[in-house]
ROROBA-150518 format. One line per 8 residues: their letters; for each residue x, y, z of C-alpha. Coordinates in nm, 3 decimals. Layout:
BEGIN
A	X Y Z ~ ...
end
This chain:
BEGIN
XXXXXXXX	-2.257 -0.473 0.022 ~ -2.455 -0.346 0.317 ~ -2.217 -0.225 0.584 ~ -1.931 -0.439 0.559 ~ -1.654 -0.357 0.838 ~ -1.357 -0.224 0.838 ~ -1.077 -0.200 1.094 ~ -0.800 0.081 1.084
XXXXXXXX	-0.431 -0.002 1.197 ~ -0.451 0.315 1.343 ~ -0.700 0.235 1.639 ~ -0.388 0.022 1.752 ~ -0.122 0.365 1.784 ~ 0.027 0.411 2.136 ~ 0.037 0.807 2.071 ~ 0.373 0.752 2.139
XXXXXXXX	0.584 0.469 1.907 ~ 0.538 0.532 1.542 ~ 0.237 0.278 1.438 ~ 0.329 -0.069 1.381 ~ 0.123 -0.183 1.088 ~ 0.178 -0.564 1.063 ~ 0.156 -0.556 1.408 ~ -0.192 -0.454 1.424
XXXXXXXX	-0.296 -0.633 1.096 ~ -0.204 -0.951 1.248 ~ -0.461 -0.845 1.526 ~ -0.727 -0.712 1.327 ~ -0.714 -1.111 1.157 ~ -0.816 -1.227 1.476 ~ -1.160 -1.026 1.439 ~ -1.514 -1.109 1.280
XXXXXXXX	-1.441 -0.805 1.057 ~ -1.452 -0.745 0.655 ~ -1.133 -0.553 0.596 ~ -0.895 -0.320 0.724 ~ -0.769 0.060 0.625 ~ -0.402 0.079 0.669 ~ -0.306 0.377 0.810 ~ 0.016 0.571 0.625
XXXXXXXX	-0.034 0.910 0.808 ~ 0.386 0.930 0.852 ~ 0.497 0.889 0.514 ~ 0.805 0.656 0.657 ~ 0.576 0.406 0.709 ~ 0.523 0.320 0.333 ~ 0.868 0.234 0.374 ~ 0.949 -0.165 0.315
XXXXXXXX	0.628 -0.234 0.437 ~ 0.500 -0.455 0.130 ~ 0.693 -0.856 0.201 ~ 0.525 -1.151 0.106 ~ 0.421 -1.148 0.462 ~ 0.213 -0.880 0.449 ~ 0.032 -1.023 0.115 ~ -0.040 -1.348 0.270
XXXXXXXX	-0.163 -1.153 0.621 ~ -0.386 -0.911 0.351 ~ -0.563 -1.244 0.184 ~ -0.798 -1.263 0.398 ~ -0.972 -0.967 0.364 ~ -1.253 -0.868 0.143 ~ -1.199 -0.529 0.142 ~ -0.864 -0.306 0.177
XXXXXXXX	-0.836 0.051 0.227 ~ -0.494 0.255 0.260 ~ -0.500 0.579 0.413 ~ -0.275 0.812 0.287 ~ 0.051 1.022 0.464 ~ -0.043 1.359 0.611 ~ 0.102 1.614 0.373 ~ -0.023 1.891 0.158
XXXXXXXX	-0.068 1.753 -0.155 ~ 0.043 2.029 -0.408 ~ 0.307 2.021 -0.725 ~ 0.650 1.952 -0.589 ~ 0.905 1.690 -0.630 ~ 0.872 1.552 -0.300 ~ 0.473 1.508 -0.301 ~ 0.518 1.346 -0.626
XXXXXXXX	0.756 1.110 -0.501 ~ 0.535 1.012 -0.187 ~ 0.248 1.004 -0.478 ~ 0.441 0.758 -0.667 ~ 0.499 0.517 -0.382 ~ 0.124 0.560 -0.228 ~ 0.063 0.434 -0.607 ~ 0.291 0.148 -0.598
XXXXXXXX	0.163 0.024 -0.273 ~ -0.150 0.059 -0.337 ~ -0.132 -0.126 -0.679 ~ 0.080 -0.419 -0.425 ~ -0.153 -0.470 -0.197 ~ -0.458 -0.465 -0.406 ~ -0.635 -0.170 -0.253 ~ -0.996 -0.088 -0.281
XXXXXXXX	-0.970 0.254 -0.235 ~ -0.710 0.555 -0.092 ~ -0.794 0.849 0.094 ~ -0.691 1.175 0.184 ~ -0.836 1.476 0.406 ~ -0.967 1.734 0.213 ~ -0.781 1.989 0.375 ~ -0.420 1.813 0.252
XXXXXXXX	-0.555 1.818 -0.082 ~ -0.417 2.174 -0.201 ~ -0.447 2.067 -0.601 ~ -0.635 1.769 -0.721 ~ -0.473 1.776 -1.059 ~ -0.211 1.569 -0.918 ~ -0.399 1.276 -0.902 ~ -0.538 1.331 -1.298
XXXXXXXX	-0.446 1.057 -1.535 ~ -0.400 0.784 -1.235 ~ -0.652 0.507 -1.222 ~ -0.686 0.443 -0.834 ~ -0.981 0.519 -0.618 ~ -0.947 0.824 -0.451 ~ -1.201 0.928 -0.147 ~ -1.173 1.250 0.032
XXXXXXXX	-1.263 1.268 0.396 ~ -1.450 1.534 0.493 ~ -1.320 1.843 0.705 ~ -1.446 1.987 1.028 ~ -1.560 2.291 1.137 ~ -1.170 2.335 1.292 ~ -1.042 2.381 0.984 ~ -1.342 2.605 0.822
XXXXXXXX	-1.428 2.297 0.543 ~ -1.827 2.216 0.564 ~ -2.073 1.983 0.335 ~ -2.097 2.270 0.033 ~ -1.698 2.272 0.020 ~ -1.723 1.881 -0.035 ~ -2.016 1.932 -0.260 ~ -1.743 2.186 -0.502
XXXXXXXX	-1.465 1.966 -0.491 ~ -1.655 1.690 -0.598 ~ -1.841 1.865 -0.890 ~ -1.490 1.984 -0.987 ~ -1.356 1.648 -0.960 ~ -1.592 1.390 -1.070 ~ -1.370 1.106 -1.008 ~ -1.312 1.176 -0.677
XXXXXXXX	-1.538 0.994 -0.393 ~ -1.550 1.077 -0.041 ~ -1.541 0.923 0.308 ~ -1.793 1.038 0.550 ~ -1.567 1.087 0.874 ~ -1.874 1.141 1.174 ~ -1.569 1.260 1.387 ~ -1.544 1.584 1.164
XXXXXXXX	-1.883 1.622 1.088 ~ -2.030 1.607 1.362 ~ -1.839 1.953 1.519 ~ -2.038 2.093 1.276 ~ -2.348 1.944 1.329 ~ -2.335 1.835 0.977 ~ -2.365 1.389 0.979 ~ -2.713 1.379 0.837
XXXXXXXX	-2.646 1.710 0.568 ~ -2.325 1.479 0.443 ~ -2.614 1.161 0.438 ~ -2.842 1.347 0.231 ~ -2.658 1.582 0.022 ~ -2.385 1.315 -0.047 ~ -2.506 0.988 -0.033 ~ -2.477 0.847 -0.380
XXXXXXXX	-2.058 0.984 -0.369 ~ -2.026 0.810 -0.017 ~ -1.759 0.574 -0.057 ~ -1.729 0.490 0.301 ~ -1.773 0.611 0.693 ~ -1.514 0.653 0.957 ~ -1.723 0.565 1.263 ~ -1.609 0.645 1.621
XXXXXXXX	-1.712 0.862 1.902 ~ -1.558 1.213 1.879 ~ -1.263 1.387 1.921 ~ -1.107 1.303 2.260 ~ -0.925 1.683 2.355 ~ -0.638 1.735 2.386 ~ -0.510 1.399 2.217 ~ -0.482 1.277 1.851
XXXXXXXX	-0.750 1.049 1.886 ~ -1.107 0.941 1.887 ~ -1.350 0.805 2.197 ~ -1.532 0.457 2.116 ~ -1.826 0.476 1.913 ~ -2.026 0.352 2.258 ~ -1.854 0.581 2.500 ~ -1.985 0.917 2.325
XXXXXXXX	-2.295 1.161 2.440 ~ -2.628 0.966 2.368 ~ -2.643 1.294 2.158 ~ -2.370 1.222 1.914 ~ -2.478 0.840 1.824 ~ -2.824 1.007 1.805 ~ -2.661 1.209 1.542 ~ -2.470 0.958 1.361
XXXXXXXX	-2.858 0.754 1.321 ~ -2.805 0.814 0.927 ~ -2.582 0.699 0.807 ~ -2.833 0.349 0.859 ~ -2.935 0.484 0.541 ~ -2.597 0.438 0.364 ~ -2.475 0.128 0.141 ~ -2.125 0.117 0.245
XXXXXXXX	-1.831 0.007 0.437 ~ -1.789 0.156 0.789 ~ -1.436 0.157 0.919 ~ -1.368 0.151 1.271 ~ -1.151 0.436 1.355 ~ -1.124 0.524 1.713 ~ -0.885 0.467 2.014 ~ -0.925 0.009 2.118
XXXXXXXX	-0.954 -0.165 2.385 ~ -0.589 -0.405 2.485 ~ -0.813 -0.693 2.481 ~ -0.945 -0.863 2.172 ~ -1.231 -0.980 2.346 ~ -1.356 -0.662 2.430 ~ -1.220 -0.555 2.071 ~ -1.494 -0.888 2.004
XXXXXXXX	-1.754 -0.740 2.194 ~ -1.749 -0.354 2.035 ~ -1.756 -0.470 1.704 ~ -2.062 -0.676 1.747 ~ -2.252 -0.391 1.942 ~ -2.148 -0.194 1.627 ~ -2.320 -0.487 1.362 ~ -2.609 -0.506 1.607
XXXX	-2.631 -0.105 1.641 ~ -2.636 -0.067 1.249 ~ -2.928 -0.295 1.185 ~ -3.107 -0.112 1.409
end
């Protein structure tokens, strides 16, 4: 598999207008990418978005990824409900995989019995979660995989602990630059500290997809331009 690349819908939110996912899957077509992570994070959005449109717009890609609405997962009718429609769409649209911060995740039990590929992102030193709170909910939960998000794990210094503590559940990376304060967003991957990419150096060492997740560029050439640097910066 070695690195293929991924593209989330979210890179293409205003901040402002709820996220336009065909919109920016009929964008992330135009790119010399391997996939793209659809980005559910309002739970209105999995709302009539599967049309034969969007299966012929998803054909192309190798790899699909669906990232789930930002709730706290625990037993109730109405997490259920959103469970059960994650499910269908996912099942739709042919997913690969479906993730969820580990934080949302208040009981894992509701996902026993279902035969869909869950990852858990990791959690930052914001919300007190670190590598050996991964490590337990992953020895609890066997089935579970996780996505290495360098955003969070870098805060607390954590990218290469993740790498080698982790690497055989490592499902997938989130790859950008950092938190940008004071918005709901991440810097390009190429616009961080020299520090931080130094940091983010192992995940070289992993066998996996990496999904763009940061804040684009309006142009697709520049889009073009950061996702080769990416490619090149990998094989380095």
């Amino acid at each position: 598999m070695k690195n293929k690349i991924l593209v989330s819908t979210g890179n293409f939110w205003d901040g402002k207008n709820p996220l336009d996912n065909l919109k920016a899957i009929k964008t992330i077509r135009k790119l010399d990418v391997d996939g793209v992570e659809i980005t559910f994070s309002d739970p209105k959005l999995l709302e009539g978005f599967f049309s034969n449109e969007v299966k012929n717009l998803l054909q192309k890609f190798k790899i699909i990824g669906m990232h789930m609405p930002a709730i706290k997962y625990q037993k109730n009718d109405k997490t259920r409900e959103i469970i059960k429609k994650c499910y269908c769409l996912y099942r739709l649209i042919k997913a690969d995989y479906a993730n969820l911060h580990i934080n949302w995740l208040k009981d894992p039990d509701l996902f026993r019995g279902t035969k869909w590929n869950i990852v858990i992102e990791n959690g930052s030193s914001k919300n007190a979660l670190f590598v050996k709170d991964m490590q337990n909910l992953l020895k609890k939960n066997r089935r579970f995989k996780m996505i290495l998000d360098v955003n969070h794990a870098y805060e607390s210094d954590e990218i290469g602990e993740y790498v080698k503590k982790l690497k055989n559940k490592i499902y997938a990376v989130h790859l950008g630059g950092g938190e940008i304060k004071g918005l709901n967003s991440h810097r390009p991957f190429f616009k961080a500290p020299q520090e931080y990419r130094d940091a983010c150096e192992p995940i070289k060492k992993l066998d996996c997809p990496i999904v763009l997740e940061y804040t684009f560029p309006n142009k697709l050439s520049q889009i073009d331009s950061e996702i080769q640097r990416i490619k090149n910066w990998l094989k380095a």
